[in-house]
C-alpha positions as CSV (number, residue, x, y, z in Angstrom):
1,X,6.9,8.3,15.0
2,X,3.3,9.8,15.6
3,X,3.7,8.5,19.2
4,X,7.0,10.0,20.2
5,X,8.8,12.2,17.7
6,X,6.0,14.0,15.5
7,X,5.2,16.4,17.4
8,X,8.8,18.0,18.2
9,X,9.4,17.4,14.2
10,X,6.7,19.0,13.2
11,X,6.7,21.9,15.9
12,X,10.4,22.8,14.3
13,X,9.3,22.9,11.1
14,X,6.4,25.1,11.9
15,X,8.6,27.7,14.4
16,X,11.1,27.6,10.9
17,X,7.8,28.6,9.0
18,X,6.6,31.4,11.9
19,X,10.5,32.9,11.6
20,X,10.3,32.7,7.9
21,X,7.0,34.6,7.7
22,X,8.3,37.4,10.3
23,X,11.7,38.0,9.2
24,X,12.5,36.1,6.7
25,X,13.1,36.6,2.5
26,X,10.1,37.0,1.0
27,X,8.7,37.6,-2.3
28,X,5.4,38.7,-3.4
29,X,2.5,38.4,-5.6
30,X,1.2,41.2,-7.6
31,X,-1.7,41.0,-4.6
32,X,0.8,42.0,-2.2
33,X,0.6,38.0,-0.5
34,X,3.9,36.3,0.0
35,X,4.8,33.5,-2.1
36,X,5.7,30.0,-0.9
37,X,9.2,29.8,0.0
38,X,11.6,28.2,-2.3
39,X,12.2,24.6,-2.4
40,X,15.3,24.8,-1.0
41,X,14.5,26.8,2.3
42,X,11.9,24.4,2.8
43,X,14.2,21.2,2.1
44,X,16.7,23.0,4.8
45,X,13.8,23.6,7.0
46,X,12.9,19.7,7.3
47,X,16.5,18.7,7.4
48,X,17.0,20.6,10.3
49,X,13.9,19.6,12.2
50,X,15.2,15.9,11.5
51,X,18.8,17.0,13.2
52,X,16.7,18.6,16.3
53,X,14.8,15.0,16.6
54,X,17.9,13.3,19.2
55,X,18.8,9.3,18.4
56,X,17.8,9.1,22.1
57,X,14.2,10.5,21.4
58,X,13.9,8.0,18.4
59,X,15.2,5.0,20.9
60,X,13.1,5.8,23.4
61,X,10.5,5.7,21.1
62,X,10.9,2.0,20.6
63,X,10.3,1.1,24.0
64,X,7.3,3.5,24.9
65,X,5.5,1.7,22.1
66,X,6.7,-1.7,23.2
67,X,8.8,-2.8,20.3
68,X,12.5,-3.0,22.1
69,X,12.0,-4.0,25.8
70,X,13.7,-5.6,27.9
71,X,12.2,-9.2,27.7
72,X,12.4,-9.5,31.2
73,X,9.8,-7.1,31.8
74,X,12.3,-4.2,33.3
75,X,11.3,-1.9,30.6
76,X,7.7,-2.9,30.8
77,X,6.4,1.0,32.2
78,X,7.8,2.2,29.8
79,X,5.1,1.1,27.5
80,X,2.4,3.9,26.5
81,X,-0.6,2.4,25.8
82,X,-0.1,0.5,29.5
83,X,-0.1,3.2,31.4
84,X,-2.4,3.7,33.9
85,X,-3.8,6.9,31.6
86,X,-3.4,5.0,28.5
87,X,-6.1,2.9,26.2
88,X,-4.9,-0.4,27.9
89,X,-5.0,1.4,31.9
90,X,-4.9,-2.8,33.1
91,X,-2.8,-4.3,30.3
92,X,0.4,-3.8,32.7
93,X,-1.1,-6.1,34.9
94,X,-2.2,-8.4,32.2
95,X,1.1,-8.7,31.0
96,X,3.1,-9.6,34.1
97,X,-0.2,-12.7,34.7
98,X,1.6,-13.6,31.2
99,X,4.7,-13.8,31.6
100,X,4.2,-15.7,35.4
101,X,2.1,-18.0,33.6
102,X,4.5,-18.4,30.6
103,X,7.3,-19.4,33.6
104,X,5.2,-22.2,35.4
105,X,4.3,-23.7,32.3
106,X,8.2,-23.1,31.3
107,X,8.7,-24.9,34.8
108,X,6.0,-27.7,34.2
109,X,7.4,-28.7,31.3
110,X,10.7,-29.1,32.5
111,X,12.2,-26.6,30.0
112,X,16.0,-26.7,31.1
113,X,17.1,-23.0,31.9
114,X,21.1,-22.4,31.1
115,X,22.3,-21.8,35.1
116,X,24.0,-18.4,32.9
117,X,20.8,-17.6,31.4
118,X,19.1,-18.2,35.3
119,X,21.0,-16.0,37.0
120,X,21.3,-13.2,33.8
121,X,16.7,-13.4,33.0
122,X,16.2,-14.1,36.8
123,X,13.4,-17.2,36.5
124,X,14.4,-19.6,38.5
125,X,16.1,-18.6,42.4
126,X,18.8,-20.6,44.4
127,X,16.1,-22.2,46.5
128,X,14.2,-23.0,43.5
129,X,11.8,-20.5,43.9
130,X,10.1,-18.7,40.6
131,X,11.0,-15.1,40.4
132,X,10.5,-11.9,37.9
């Protein structure tokens, strides 16, 4: 959430509160300040800043922090702290060493691959090769 989707949440709630404050139904204090909207503007405000946050936006989100990706290391870029900008600028890197060495010791200790699974995750090539 704080990664992906705050910021647009947050950024309609606030235009709702500018649009409020400029045009909207107001009342006021004997001071002349306005008071705090009512409960429900502000409930309808939040709703509709949830509705303006897409599913895809919330998907996404999933895989830029690395929760939902493709284990075959497609999605992998995707990932925001691996970025070449991000806290981790070399964990890309580090993660494909992984997974290579997570297939040769797959290979070394003859784990049997379904010939299905093979051709569908891409590990092992018709000429016996190791691929990602």
């Amino acid at each position: 959430m704080n990664v992906c989707w705050n910021a647009p949440f947050k950024a309609h709630l606030r235009k709702a509160y500018d649009d409020w404050m400029a045009d909207g139904d107001k009342e006021f204090t004997a001071f002349g300040n306005p008071r705090a909207p009512s409960m429900d503007v502000y409930l309808q405000w939040v709703v509709d800043a949830w509705e303006s946050v897409t599913e895809k936006i919330i998907e996404d989100s999933f895989k830029f922090c690395g929760l939902t990706t493709a284990f075959d290391g497609s999605e992998d870029t995707l990932i925001h702290c691996l970025k070449p900008n991000g806290p981790i600028p070399n964990g890309l890197q580090a993660l494909i060493a992984k997974r290579v060495e997570q297939i040769a010791v797959d290979f070394e200790e003859n784990v049997l691959i379904d010939p299905e699974q093979d051709e569908e995750n891409g590990y092992v090539s018709d000429d016996g090769s190791i691929e990602l």
